[in-house]
C-alpha positions in Angstrom: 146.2 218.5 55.6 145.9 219.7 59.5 148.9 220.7 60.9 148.5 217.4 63.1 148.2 215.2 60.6 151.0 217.0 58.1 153.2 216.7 61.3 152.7 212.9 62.0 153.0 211.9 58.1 156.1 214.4 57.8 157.7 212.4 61.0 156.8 209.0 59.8 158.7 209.4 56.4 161.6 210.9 57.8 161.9 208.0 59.8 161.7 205.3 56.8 163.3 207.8 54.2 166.3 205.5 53.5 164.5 202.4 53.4 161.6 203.6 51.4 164.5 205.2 48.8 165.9 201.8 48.7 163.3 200.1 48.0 161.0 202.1 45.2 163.6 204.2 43.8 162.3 202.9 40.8 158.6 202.6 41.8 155.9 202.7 38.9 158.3 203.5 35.7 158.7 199.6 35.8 154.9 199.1 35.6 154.0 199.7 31.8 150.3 200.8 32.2 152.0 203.4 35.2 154.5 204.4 33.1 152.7 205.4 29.9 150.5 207.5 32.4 153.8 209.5 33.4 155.1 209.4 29.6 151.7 211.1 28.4 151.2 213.6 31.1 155.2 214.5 30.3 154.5 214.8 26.8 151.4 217.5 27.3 153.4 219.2 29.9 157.2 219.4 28.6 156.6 222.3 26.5 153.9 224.3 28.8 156.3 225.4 31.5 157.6 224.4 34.6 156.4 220.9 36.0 155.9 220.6 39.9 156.0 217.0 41.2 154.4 217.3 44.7 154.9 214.9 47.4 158.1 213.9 45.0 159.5 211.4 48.0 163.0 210.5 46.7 162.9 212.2 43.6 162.6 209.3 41.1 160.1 210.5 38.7 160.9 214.8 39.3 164.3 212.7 37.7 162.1 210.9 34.9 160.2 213.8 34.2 163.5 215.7 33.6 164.5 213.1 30.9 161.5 213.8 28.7 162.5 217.3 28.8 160.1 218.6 31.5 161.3 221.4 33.6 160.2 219.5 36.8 161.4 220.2 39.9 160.0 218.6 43.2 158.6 219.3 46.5 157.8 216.9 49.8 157.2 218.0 53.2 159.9 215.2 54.4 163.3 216.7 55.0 165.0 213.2 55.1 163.0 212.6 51.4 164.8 216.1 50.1 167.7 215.2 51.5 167.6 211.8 49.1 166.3 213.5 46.1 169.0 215.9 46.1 171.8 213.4 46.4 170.0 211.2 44.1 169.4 214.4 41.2 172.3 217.2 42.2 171.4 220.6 40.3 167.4 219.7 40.5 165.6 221.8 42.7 163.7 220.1 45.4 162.0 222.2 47.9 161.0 220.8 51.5 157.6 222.6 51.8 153.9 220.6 51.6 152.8 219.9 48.7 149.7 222.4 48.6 152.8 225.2 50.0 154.5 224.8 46.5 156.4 228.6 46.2 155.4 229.0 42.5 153.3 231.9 41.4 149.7 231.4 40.8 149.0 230.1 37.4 152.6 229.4 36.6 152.8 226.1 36.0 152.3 224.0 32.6 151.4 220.6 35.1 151.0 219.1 38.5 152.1 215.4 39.2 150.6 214.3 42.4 151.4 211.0 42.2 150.2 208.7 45.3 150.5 212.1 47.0 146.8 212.7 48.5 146.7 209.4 49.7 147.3 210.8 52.9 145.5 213.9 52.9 142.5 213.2 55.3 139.5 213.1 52.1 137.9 216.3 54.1 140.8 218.3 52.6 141.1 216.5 49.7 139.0 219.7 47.9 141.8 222.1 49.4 144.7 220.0 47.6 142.9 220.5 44.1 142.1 223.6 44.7 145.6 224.7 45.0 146.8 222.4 42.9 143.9 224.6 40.1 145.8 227.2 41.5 149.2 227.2 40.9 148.7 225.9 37.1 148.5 228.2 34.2 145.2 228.1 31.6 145.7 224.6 30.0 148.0 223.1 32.8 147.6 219.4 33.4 146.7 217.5 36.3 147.9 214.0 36.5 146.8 212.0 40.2 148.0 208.4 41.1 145.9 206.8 44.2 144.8 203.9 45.6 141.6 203.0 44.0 138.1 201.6 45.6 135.3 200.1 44.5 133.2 201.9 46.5 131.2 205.6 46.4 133.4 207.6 49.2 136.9 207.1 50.0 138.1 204.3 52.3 140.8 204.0 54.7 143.6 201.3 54.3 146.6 199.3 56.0 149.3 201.5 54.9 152.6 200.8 57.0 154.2 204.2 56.7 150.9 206.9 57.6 147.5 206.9 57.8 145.6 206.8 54.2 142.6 206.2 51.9 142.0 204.5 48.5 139.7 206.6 46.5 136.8 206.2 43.9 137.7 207.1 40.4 134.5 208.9 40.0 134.2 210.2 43.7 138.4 212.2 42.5 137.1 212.9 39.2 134.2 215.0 40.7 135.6 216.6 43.1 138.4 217.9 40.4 135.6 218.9 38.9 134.3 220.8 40.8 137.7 222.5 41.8 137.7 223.6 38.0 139.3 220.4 36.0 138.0 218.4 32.7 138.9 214.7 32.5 141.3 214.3 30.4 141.8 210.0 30.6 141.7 207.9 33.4 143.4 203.7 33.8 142.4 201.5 36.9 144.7 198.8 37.0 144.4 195.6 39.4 147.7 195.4 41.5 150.5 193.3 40.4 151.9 190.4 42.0 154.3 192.5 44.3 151.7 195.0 45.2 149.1 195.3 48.1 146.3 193.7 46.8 144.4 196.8 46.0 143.4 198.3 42.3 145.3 201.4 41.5 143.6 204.5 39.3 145.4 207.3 37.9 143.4 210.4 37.0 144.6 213.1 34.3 142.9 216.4 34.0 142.9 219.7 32.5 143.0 223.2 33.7 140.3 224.9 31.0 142.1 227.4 28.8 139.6 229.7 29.6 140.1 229.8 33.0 142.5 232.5 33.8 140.2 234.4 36.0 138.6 231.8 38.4 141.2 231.9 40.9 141.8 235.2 41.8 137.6 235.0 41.8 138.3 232.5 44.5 140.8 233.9 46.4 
């Protein structure tokens, strides 16, 4: 994200933190199709090393993760969101930094949950995210993205009520992980459910290659 636009989404949780925390503090483990999603990705990632859940809000599924024996810790750029997560999950490690700031070492990490976390990112800098995001995971590492999803070939912008945000193309994600050094693992689009916004959701899961030790500091 630009500073501007990190700065205005930062300020616009903190100011509906509590509320937000009240009201999805179970978001998505209650949806089956969501949830087996999260349960798969845990299941590739709980024995690969530490799991980073970025854009964690108030903690929720760093906490779920933790249960299938993940070592996940979080990280939001909302201080009023880390303040919740640590109340809600004492002894986890939640870090108030940006998602794509994440103080890991490169290629240190066995997954990456960014779960309705680029939502926000303008989709110019949507590339940027998943290249740090390649980054910070080890050979092997898995990717698994939740969005908004769209019917349409480019990213669109939506009504959100907290910040600014886009629903994405499945395909349109899918290539651009792609091309920032991911295979598709699976994918699920899912119409929304009676309590939803009436948009389709996808979640996209993705592998670092194996292979692929050396691409990064190629990059850097």
């Amino acid at each position: 994200m630009t500073a501007s636009h990190l700065d205005d989404t930062r300020t616009a949780y903190d100011g509906v933190a509590d509320l937000y925390a009240s009201m999805f503090s179970t978001a998505f483990l209650d949806m089956p199709l969501d949830l087996a999603m999260i349960n798969a990705f845990g299941q590739l990632t709980r024995d690969a090393g530490p799991v980073a859940d970025l854009g964690c809000g108030p903690g929720h599924l760093t906490g779920h993760l933790r249960s299938l024996g993940c070592d996940a810790f979080g990280a939001d750029a909302s201080a009023e969101m880390i303040r919740i997560a640590r109340a809600a999950h004492p002894g986890v490690r939640f870090d108030q930094v940006p998602m794509t700031e994440a103080d890991v070492p490169d290629g240190s990490l066995g997954g990456v949950l960014a779960w309705y976390s680029i939502i926000h990112t303008p989709p110019a800098q949507v590339p940027e995210s998943l290249a740090a995001f390649h980054r910070m995971l080890a050979p092997g590492g898995h990717l698994l993205l939740g969005f908004f999803a769209s019917d349409t070939a480019e990213p669109v912008p939506y009504d959100h009520k907290v910040a600014p945000a886009h629903r994405w193309p499945i395909d349109r994600l899918s290539a651009l992980a792609a091309e920032a050094g991911f295979a598709e693992v699976a994918r699920l689009r899912r119409e929304h459910g009676e309590n939803e916004r009436p948009y389709p959701h996808g979640h996209l899961l993705a592998r670092k290659s194996a292979e692929d030790g050396d691409r990064d500091g190629a990059q850097a």
